[in-house]
N, C-alpha and C positions, 0 to 999 in steps of 0.2 A: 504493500500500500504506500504509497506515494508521499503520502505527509505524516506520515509515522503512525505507531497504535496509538489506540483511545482504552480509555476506563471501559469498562465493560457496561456500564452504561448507557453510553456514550455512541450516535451512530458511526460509522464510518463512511468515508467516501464515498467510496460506490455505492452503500445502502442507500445515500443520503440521494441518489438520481433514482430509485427504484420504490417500490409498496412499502421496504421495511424503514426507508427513509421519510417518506408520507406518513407512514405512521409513527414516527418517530415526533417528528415537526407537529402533527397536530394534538396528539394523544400524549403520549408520554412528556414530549416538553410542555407543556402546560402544567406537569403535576410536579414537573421538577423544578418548572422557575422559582417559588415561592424560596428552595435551598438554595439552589445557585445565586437569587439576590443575598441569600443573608452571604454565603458563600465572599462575597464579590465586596459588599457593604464591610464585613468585618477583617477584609483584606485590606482594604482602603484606611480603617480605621488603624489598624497596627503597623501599617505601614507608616503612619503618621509619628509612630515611637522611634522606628526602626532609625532614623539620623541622631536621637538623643540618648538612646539607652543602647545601641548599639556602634555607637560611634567610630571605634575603629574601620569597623564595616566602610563606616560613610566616607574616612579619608579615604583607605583602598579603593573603592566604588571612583572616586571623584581625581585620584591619579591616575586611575586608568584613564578615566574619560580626556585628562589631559594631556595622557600623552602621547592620545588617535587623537586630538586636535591642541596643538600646543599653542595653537594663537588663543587659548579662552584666558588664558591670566592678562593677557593685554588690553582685552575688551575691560575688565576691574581696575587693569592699573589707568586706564584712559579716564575712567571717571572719576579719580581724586581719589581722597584715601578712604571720605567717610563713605561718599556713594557707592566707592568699590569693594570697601569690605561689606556696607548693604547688600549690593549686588550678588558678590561671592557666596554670602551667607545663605540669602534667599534659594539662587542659585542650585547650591550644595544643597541642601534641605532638602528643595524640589527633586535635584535626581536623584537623591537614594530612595526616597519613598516613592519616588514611580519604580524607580528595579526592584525595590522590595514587592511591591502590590504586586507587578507583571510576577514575578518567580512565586510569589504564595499564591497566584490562580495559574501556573504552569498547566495544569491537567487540563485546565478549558482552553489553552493556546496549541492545536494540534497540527498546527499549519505555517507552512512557509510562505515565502511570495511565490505568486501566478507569474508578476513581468515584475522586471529589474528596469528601472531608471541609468544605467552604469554610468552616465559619463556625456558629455567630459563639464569639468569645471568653466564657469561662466559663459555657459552656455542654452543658457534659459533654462535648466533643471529645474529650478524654483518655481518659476512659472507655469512648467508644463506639469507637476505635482499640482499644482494649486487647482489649474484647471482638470486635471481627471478628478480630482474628487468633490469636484461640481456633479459627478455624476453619483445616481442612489446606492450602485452597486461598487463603488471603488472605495477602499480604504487603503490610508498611507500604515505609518507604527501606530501604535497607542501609547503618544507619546505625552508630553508635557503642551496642551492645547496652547498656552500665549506663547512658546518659542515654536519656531514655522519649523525649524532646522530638525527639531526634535522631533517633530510629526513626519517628515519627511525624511531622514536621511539615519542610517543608526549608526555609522563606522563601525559596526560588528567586526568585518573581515580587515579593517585595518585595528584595531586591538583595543574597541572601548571599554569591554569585559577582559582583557587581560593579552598579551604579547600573547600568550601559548592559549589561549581560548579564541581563537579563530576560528574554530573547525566544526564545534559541538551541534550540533541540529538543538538540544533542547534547551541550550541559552541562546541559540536564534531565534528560536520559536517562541519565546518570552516577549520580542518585542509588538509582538500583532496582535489583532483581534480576538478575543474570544467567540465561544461557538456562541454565546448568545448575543453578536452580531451578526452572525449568517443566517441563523435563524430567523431575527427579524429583514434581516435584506430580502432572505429567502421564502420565508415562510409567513412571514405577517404581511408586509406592504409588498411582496411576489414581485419583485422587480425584478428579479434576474439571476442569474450565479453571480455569487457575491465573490469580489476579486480583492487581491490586496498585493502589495506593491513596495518595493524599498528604491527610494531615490538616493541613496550617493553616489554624489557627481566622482568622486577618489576610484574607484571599483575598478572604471577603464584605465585610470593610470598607472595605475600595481597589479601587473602582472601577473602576478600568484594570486590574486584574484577568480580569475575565470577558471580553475577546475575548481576551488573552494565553492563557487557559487551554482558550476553543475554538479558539485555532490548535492551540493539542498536539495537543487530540482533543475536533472536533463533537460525537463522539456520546458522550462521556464523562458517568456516573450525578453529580448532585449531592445533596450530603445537607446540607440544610440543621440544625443544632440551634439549638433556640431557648427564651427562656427571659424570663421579666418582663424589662425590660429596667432595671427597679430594680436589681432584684437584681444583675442582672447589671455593674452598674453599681462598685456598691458593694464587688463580690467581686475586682474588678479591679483597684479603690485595693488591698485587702486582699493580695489575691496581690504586688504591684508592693512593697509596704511590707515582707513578709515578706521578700523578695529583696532589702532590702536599702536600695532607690530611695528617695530624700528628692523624694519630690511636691512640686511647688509649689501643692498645691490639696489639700486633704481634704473628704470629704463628713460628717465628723464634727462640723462645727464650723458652730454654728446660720447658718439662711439670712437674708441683709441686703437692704436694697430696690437695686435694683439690682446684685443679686452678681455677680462678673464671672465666678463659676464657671459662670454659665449664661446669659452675655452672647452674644448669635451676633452680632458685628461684621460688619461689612461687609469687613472683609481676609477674615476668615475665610473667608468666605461667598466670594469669591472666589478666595482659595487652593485650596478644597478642590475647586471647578467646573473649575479649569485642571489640577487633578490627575486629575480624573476623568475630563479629555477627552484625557489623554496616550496618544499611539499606541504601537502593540507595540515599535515600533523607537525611541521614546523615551526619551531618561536621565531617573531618579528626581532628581527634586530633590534638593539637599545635605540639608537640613532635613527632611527629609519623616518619615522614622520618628522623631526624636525629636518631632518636633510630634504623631504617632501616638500615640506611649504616653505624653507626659507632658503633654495639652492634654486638661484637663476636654471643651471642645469635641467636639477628637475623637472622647472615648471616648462622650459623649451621641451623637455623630454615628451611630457602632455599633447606638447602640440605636432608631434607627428604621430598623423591618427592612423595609417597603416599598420604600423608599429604596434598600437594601442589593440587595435581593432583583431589581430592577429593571431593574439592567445586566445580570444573564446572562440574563431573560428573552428580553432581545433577541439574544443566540447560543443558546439552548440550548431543547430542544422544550421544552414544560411537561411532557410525559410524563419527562423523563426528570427529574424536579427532584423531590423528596423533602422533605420536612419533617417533626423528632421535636422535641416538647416537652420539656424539660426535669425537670420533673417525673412526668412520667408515664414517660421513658427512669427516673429513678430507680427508679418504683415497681415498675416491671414490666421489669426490665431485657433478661430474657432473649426476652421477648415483640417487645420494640421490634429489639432485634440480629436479630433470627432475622426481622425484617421486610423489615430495611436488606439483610441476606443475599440473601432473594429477591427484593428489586427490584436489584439489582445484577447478578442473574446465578448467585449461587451455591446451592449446595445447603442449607436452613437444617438438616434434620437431621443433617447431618456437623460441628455446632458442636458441640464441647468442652466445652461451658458451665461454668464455676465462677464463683463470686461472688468478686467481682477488689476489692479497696481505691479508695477512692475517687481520680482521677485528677486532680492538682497541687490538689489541695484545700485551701485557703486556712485556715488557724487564724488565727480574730478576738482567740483573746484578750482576749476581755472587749470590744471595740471591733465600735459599735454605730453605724450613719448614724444623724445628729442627726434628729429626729422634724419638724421643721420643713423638713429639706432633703428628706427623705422625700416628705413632703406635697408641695412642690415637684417633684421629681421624675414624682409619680402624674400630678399635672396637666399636666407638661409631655409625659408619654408618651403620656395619655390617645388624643388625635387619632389618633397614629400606631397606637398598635394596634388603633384600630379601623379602621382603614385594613388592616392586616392581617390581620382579623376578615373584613372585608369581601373581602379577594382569594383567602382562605384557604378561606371558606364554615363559618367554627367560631371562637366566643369559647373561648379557653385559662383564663380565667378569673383573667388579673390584675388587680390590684385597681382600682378604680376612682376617681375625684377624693372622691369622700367617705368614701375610706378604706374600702372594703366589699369583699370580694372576690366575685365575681361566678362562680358556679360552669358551668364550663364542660359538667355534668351537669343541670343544671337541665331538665325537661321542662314544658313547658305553660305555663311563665311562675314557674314558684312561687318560691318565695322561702328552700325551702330545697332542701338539697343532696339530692339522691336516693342510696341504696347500693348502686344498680346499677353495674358493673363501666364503666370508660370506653366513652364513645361512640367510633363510629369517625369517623374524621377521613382516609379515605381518601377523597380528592375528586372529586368524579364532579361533571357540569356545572351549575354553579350560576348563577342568575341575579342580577342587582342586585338584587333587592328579597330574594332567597332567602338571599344572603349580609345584605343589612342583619339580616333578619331574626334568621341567626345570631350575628351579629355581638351583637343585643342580649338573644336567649333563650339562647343555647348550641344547640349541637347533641340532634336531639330522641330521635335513633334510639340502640338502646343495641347493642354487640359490642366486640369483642375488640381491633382494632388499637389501635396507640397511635403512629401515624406517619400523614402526609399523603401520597400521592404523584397529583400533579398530572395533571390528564389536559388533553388539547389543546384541551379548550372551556373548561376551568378558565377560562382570563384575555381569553374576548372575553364583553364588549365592552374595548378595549383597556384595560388598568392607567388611562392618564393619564382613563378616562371612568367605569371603575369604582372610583376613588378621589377 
């Protein structure tokens, strides 16, 4: 069974599509709710102790969590000392007693995620979270409702529960729903198969990532977002600096001959290979997420999504692997959700839709990447996206080494942009020369999607021959 055993109880899966699952949903859970509330209620309530009488716990619980996101002391220290020890306190409090509640109803958490959000960082993840669960039948974690992050993203597999706790199914399964959310998805207001969903953006940049996340679950939907990887580069410093984080690196400050902000060393270059060959049952290096977020390297490393994109190809069918553009998720927001909806599984006419704020959106501030590092960067991504041009069978139309942007609508070759509505980028079997081709005219057919999803001839001849 697919999301591990239940209590005996308890229905399973497959029952749960058949008579004994109908009888389950309307006869039996009804007799059961009245325990499972008190169940749920007095989990809630001791979990309320569990940061002051168990305290230790709570510091363990609250190091781990910082050392899979080490920019969280910078957000407390940005607020002065009294706001920030307010802040930490608060903070700290709130996550131990949501991990304690989630692990003392473990038994009603029998379930992993259906689709994975993987990637990449600033690249509207936030956004496209926000809008699926516009819909009746999508849920994110069950996490902490006033932080968005917490509802959305768990760093499980980069080491919020522990370096050498990466691997386990039943402190994965901690962070989701309980059955008496599917129940009611399913069973009360019959909306649908109730889905649920882990968005961190990190997932596609760590490597050892993609077999950890096909042990959960092979057949699990991925959605890749993706985005120039300039940009995406630069919104990262941006976001990181707001929060607080003193970088040792800006991409603001003009590019030198030899800068070491865009040195790939030979440590590096083997650091990140021994990282990427780490098995499920492996501990995270000590170093490893602060080398993540505060190592110019890494964050360039991000942005070649071939690379990225490469280790789950080797777990995961190509049908089931998705891909939305960044800008075109902006421009058409509701088109691209209602896409990810129905390759997922769910119904897209039962989205909610309203036009949501934008998700951890970065204010520059007047600050601008230095026009020379710029240029630098266009050249040094150049290769890689067309490498991704090339797997993808569609130029996205970032810009190019001489500074030009290259419209991803372009028909016949011309040389300006057309004002017909986006091409589709839904990928149907592309050959070497039919992606080069893409790769350098854009896509030539005009319609309506504005998402990729990958079909099973997509990537032969193998990736290492068609790139």
């Amino acid at each position: 069974m697919r999301n591990g055993s239940l209590p005996v109880f308890l229905p399973t899966e497959n029952a749960a599509h058949g008579k004994m699952g109908r009888l389950f949903d309307y006869a039996v859970m009804p007799l059961l709710l009245p325990l499972l509330l008190l169940w749920l209620l007095a989990a809630r309530l001791l979990s309320l102790l569990a940061p002051i009488v168990l305290f230790p716990l709570s510091v363990a619980l609250n190091r781990r969590l910082v050392w899979a996101c080490p920019f969280i002391p910078s957000i407390w220290a940005e607020r002065g000392w009294l706001m920030g020890s307010l802040m930490r306190l608060g903070f700290e409090f709130s996550y131990t007693a949501n991990v304690v509640r989630r692990f003392l109803t473990l038994p009603l958490r029998q379930r992993v995620p259906d689709f994975y959000i993987v990637g990449l960082p600033k690249c509207g993840t936030t956004s496209m979270a926000a809008y699926l669960k516009l819909h009746p039948c999508v849920d994110g974690l069950d996490g902490l409702r006033w932080h968005e992050t917490l509802t959305k993203e768990s760093h499980f597999f980069a080491g919020a529960l522990g370096r050498g706790s990466t691997s386990s199914r039943a402190a994965y399964r901690s962070y989701f729903p309980t059955l008496l959310r599917r129940w009611w998805v399913e069973a009360v207001e019959r909306s649908g198969k109730h889905l649920i969903f882990d968005a961190t953006p990190t997932v596609a940049c760590l490597d050892f990532c993609a077999e950890r996340v096909a042990r959960m679950n092979p057949d699990a939907k991925l959605v890749f977002m993706l985005r120039d990887p300039v940009s995406a580069a630069f919104s990262a410093e941006i976001m990181l600096r707001n929060l607080g984080v003193d970088l040792p690196f800006t991409f603001m400050a003009d590019a030198k001959p030899a800068d070491p902000r865009f040195a790939e060393t030979a440590e590096e270059v083997a650091y990140w290979e021994q990282v990427a060959a780490l098995k499920p049952g492996d501990e995270l290096p000590e170093d490893l997420m602060r080398r993540f977020y505060f190592s110019p390297y890494a964050l360039l490393r991000c942005g070649r999504y071939v690379d990225r994109i490469q280790p789950f190809l080797k777990h995961f069918k190509p049908e089931n692997i998705m891909f939305v553009e960044f800008r075109e998720f902006c421009t058409h927001p509701e088109r691209a959700t209602k896409q990810v909806l129905q390759f997922v599984g769910a119904d897209p006419q039962l989205l909610k839709f309203r036009t949501l704020p934008p998700g951890m959106a970065g204010e520059r501030k007047g600050r601008r990447m230095h026009p020379s590092v710029h240029r630098k960067l266009v050249r040094h991504f150049h290769d890689h996206n067309r490498r991704l041009y090339t797997l993808l069978g569609r130029s996205f139309g970032w810009e190019d080494p001489e500074g030009q942007r290259v419209s991803s609508y372009m028909t016949g070759g011309s040389s300006a942009p057309t004002t017909a509505k986006p091409a589709p980028i839904r990928l149907a079997a592309v050959s070497e020369a039919g992606a080069a081709e893409a790769a350098g005219n854009g896509a030539k057919a005009a319609g309506k999607d504005v998402v990729i999803r990958m079909s099973a001839s997509a990537v032969s001849p193998p990736l290492a021959d068609a790139v």
